[in-house]
C-alpha positions in Angstrom: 0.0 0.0 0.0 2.8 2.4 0.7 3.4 2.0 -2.8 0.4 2.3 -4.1 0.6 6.1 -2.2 3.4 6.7 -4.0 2.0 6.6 -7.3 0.2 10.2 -8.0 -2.5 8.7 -10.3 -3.8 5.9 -7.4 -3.8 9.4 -5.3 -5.4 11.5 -7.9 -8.5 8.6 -8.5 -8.7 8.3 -4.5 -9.0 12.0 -3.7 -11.6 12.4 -6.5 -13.2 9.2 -4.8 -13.2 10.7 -1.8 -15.1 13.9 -3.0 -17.6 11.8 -4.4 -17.9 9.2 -1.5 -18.7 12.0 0.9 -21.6 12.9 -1.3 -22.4 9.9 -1.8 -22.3 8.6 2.0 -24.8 11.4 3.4 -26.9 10.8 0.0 -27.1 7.2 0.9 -28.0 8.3 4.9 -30.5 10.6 3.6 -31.9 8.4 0.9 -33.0 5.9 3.8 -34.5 8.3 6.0 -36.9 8.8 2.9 -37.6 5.4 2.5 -38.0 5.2 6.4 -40.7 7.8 6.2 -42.0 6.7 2.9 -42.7 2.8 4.5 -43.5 4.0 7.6 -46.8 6.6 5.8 -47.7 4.4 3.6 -49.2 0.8 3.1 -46.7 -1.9 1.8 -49.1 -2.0 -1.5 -48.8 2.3 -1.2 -45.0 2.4 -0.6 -45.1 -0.7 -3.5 -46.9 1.6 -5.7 -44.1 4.4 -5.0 -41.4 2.8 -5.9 -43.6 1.7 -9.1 -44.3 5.4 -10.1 -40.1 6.4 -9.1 -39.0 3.3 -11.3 -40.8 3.4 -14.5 -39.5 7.1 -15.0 -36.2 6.0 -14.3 -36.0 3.1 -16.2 -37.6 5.1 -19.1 -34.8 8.2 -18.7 -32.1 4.8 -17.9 -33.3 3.5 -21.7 -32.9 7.0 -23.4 -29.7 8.7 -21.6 -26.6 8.8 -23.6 -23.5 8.8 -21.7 -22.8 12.0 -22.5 -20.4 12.6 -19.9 -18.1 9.9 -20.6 -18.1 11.4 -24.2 -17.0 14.7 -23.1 -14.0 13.3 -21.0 -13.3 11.1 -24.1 -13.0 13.6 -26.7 -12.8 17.0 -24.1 -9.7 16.4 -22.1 -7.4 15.7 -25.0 -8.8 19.0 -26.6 -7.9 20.9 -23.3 -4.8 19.7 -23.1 -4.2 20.7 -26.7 -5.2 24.1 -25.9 -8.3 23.7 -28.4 -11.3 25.3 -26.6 -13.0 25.3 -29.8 -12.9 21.5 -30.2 -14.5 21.1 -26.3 -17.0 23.3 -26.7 -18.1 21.1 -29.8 -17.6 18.4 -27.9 -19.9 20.0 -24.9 -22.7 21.7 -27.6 -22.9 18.2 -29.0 -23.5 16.6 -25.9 -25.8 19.0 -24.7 -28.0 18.8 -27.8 -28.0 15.1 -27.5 -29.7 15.3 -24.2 -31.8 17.7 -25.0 -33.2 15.1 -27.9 -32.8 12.0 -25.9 -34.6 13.2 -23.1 -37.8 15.0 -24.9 -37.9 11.6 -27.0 -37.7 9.6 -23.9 -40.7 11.6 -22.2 -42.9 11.1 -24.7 -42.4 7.5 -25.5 -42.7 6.7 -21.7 -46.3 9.2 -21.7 -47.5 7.3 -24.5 -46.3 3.7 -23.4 -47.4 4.1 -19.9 -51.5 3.6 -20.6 -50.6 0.4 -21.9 -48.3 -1.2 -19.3 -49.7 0.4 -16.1 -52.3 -2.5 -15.8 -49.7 -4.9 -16.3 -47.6 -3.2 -14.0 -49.9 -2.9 -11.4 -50.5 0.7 -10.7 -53.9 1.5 -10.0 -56.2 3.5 -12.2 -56.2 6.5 -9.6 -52.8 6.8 -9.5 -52.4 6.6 -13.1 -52.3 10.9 -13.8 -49.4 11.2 -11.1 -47.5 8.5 -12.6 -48.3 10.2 -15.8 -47.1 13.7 -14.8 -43.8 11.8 -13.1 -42.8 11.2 -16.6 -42.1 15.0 -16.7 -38.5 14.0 -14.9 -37.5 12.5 -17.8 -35.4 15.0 -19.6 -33.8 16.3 -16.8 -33.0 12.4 -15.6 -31.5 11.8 -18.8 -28.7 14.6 -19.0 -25.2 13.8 -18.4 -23.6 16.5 -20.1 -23.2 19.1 -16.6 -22.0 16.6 -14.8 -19.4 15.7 -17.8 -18.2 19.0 -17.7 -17.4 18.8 -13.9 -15.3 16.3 -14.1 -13.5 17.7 -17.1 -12.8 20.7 -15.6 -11.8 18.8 -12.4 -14.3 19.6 -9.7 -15.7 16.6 -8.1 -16.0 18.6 -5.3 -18.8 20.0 -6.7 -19.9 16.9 -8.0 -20.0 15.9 -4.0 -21.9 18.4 -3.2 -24.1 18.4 -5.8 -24.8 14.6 -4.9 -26.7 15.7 -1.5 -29.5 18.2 -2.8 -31.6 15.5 -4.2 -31.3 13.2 -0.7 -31.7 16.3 1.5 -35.0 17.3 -0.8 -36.5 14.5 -0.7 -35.8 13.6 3.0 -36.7 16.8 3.8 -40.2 16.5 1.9 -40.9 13.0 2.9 -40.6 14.1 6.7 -43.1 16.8 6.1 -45.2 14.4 4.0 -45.1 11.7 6.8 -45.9 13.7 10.0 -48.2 16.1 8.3 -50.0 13.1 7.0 -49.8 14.1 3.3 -50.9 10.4 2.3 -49.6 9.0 -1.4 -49.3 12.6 -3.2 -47.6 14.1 -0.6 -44.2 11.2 -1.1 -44.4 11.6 -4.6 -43.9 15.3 -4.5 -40.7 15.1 -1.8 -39.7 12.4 -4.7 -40.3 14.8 -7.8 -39.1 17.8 -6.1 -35.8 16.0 -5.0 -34.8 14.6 -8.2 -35.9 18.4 -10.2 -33.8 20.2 -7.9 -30.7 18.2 -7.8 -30.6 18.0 -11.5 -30.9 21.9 -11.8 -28.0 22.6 -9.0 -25.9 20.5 -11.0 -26.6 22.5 -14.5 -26.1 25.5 -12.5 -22.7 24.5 -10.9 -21.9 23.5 -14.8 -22.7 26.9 -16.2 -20.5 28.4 -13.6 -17.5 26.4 -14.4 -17.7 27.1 -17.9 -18.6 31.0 -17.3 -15.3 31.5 -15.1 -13.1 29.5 -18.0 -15.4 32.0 -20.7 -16.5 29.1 -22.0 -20.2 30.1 -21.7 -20.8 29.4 -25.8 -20.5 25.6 -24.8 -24.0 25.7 -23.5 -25.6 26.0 -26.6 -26.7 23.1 -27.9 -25.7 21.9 -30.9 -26.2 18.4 -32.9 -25.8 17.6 -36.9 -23.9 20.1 -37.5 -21.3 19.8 -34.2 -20.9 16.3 -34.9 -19.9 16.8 -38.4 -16.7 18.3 -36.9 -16.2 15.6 -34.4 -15.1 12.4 -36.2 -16.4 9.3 -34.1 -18.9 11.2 -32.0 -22.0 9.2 -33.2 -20.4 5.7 -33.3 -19.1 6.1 -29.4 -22.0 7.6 -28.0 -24.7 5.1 -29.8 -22.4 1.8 -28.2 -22.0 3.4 -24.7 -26.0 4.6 -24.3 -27.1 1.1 -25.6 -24.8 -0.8 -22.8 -25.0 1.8 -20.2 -28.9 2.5 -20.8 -29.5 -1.3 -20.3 -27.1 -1.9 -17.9 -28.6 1.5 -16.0 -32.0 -0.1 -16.2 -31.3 -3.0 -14.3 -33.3 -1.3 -11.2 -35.5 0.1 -12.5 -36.8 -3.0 -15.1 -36.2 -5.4 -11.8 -38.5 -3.3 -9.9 -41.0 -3.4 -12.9 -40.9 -7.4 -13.7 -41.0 -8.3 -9.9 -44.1 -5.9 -9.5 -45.6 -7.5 -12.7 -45.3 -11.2 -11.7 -45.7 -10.9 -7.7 -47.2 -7.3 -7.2 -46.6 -3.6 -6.0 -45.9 -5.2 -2.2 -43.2 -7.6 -3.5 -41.6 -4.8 -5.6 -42.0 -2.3 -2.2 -39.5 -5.5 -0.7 -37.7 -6.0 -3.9 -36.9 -1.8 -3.7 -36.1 -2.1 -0.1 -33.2 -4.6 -1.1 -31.7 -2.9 -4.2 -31.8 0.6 -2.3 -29.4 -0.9 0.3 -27.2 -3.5 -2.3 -27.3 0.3 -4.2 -26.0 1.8 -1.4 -23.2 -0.2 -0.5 -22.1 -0.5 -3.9 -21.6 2.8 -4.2 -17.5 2.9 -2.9 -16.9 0.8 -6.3 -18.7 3.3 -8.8 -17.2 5.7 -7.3 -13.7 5.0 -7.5 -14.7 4.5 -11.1 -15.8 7.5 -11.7 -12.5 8.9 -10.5 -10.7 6.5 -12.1 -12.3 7.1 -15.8 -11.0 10.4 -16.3 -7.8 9.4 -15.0 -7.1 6.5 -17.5 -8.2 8.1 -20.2 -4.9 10.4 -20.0 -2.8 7.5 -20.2 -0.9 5.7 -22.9 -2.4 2.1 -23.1 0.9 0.6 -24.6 2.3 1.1 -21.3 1.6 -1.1 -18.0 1.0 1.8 -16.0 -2.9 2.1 -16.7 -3.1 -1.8 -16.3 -1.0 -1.7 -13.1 -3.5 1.0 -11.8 -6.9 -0.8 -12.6 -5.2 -3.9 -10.8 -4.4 -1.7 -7.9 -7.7 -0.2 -7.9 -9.8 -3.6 -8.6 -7.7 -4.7 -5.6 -8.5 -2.0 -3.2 -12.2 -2.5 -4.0 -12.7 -5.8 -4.2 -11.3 -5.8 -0.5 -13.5 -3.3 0.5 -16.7 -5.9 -1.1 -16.1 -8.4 0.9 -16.1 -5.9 3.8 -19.3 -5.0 2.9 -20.5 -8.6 2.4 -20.0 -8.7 6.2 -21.2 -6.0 7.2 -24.9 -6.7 5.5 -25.0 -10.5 6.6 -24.4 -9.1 10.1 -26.4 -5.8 10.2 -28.7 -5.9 7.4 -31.6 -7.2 9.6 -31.5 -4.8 12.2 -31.2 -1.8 9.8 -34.0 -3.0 7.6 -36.1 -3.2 10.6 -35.1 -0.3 12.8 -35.5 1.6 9.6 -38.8 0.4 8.0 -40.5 -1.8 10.3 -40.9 -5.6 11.0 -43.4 -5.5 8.1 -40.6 -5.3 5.6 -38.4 -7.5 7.2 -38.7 -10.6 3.9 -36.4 -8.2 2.3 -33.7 -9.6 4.4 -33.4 -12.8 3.4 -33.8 -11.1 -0.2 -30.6 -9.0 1.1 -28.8 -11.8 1.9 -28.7 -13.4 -1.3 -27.7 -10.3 -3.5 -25.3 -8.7 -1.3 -22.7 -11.5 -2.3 -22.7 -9.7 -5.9 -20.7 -6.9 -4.0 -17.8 -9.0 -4.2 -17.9 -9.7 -8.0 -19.0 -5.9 -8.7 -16.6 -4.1 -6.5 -13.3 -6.4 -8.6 -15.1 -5.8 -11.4 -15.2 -1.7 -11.8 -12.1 -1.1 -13.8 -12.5 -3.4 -17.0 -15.0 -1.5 -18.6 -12.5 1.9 -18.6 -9.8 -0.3 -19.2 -12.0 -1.2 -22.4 -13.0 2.1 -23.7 -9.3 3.3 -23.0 -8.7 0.5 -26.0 -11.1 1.6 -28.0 -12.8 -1.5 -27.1 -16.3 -0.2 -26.1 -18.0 -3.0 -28.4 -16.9 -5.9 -26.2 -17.6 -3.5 -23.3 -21.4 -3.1 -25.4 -21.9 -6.9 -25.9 -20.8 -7.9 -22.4 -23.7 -5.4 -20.9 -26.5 -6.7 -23.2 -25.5 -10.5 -22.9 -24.9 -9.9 -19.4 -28.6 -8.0 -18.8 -30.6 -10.2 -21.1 -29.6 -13.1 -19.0 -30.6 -11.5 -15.9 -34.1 -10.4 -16.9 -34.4 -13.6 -18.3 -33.5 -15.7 -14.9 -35.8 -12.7 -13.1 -38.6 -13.7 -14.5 -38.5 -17.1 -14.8 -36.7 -17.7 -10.8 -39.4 -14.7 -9.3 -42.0 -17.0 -10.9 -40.5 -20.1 -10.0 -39.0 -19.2 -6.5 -40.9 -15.9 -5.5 -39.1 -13.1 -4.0 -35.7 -15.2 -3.3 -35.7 -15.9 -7.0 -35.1 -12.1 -7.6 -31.9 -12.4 -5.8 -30.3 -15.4 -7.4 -31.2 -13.6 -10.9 -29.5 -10.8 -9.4 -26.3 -12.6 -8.5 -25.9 -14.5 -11.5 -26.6 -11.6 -13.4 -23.6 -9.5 -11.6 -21.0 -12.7 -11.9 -22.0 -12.7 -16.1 -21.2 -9.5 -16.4 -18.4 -9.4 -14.5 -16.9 -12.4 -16.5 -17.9 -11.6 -19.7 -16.1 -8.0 -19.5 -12.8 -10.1 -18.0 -12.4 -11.5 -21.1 -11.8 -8.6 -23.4 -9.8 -6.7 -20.9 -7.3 -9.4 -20.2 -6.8 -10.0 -24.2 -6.3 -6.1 -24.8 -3.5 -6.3 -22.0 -1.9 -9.2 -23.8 -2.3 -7.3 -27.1 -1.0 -3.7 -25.9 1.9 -3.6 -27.8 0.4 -3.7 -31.2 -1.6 -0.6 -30.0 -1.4 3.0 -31.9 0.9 4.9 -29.6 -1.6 8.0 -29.9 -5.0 5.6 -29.1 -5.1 7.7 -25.9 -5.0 11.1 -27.3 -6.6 10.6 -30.2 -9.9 9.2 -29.0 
């Protein structure tokens, strides 16, 4: 480890980490106190139906959203470091513009799809109209492009403290909804509210960057035309959204196929699980998020980016089984000191999908390790094998096996992913030296 210290990149990706953990950590705090208040107002069916209304927005902005961001570190930081403004604010304009599309085209398809699935999903006719108007979150769900420019321009601090508005909204409103006795509506405001305010702060922290670096033309979106001038633009962002945007939807669809085959009450448990598996995933993603802009500098010829994902998938995957531990041993009492005994089948739910931390956590660097390649197909075809076989084993486990099902589809799902992306990575290592030696600046 002393060695590890000594090497400025490991310290670089764990200060950035660290900026984002601390967000993060009081998000996560935060994010149960909601769900505390949320199961303690409402019914389980109630808090199921929730989680229904939260989820199919989600997964509808998780199916549309580009990964915009990574695009802009991609093709933005090599620009910088040229000295080419002109080139990031392409880069930034077409980003931008591809939100803006993605997420108006997203809120409509999920407006007009939703009269159609919300039987089969189980959402009651009354609640129909708020699920309806829920679907307004979409475009502001779907863009990555402020947060891109954050980390370009190097301030995950920001980024951290952007991370707590939408916890401390929605906390904030779900106290207020839960002792003022605001019923259903009341927790799906605190919800809406939290997520449209912490999407705004983080556009506004974005503009301010780029303001102070009078870079404020950035912000203007562009498309066609932008992309023209940015050779490869179309073909990286179309493979990253389609793996990302299933891979993203894994929640989201879980929550959706659980609630169809066993109901809004089994989802309500189902949510209850993932929240906290989400939670204590969240050291891995995000060391990778400090780690992606990182790599992305280096030469991939060299061993040094290799020797840093190995340190890094190292660091985490010790830190998994840590949290492997520490959800077998206090899972039980949190899930029931926090939402009641009536939700206490999501434990044994919790204990089968908390051993995915161990394969996620290793797991985190291959898929920068990829894209730093050039490789983001394998990365593309890993995700949708990987996420087809898990929906696939959730339904048919859920309605073989019930609730416990979910959690084996879970698992394998993790391990296939994780295994699948191995492969690629370890043959790109092997094949390094027959790399262009400008791969990592020219991408």
């Amino acid at each position: 480890m002393r060695t590890w210290l000594a090497d400025s990149l490991f310290r670089r990706v764990m200060r950035n980490a660290g900026y984002l953990m601390s967000g993060k950590l009081a998000g996560a705090l935060l994010g149960l106190v909601s769900l505390a208040c949320a199961g303690r107002g409402l019914s389980p069916a109630l808090f199921g139906c929730l989680m229904i209304v939260h989820a199919y927005a989600s997964g509808a902005g998780a199916l549309t959203k580009f990964q915009t961001w990574q695009f802009i570190i991609r093709a933005g930081a090599p620009a910088l470091q040229r000295g080419d403004e002109a080139e990031a604010r392409d880069v930034i304009r077409f980003a931008f513009g591809l939100d803006l599309a993605s997420g108006l085209i997203g809120m409509i398809a999920a407006m007009a799809l939703l009269p159609l699935l919300a039987r089969s999903l189980g959402l009651p006719r009354d609640q129909f109209g708020i699920a309806l108007f829920y679907c307004t979150l979409v475009p502001t769900m779907t863009a990555a492009t402020p947060t891109g420019v954050l980390r370009l321009l190097d301030r995950f601090d920001l980024v951290a403290v952007q991370q707590t508005v939408t916890p401390v909204v929605r906390a904030i409103g779900a106290a207020i909804a839960y002792f003022a006795d605001f019923g259903f509506v009341g927790f799906v405001v605190a919800w809406y509210l939290g997520d449209l305010l912490g999407d705004l702060v983080t556009w506004a922290f974005a503009a301010r960057e780029l303001r102070r670096r009078d870079m404020s033309a950035a912000f203007r979106p562009g498309l066609l035309g932008t992309a023209r001038r940015l050779p490869g633009a179309w073909g990286f962002v179309w493979t990253t959204n389609i793996a990302h945007s299933v891979y993203g939807a894994w929640g989201p669809l879980g929550n959706l196929v659980v609630a169809s085959v066993l109901g809004p009450a089994a989802a309500g448990l189902y949510k209850i699980a993932s929240t906290l598996m989400d939670s204590s995933a969240k050291p891995a993603d995000l060391l990778a998020r400090g780690f992606y802009p990182e790599i992305m500098r280096l030469d991939p010829r060299s061993r040094a980016p290799w020797r840093l994902g190995a340190r890094m998938a190292a660091l985490s995957a010790s830190v998994g089984m840590g949290l492997v531990l520490v959800v077998m041993i206090g899972g039980k009492p949190v899930v029931e000191a926090v939402f009641g005994h009536r939700y206490l089948a999501s434990y044994g739910l919790l204990q089968i999908m908390a051993w995915s931390l161990l394969v996620s956590t290793a797991a985190f660097p291959l898929e920068s390790l990829l894209y730093m390649v050039g490789r983001q197909k394998a990365a593309l075809v890993a995700q949708l094998a990987a996420a087809a076989l898990y929906l696939l084993l959730l339904h048919r486990l859920t309605t073989g096996f019930g609730l416990p099902g979910a959690g084996y589809a879970f698992l394998l799902g993790t391990i296939a992913n994780g295994g699948l992306m191995l492969v690629p990575t370890i043959g790109s290592f092997r094949a390094r030296k027959t790399l262009p030696t400008v791969t990592a600046a020219a991408r």
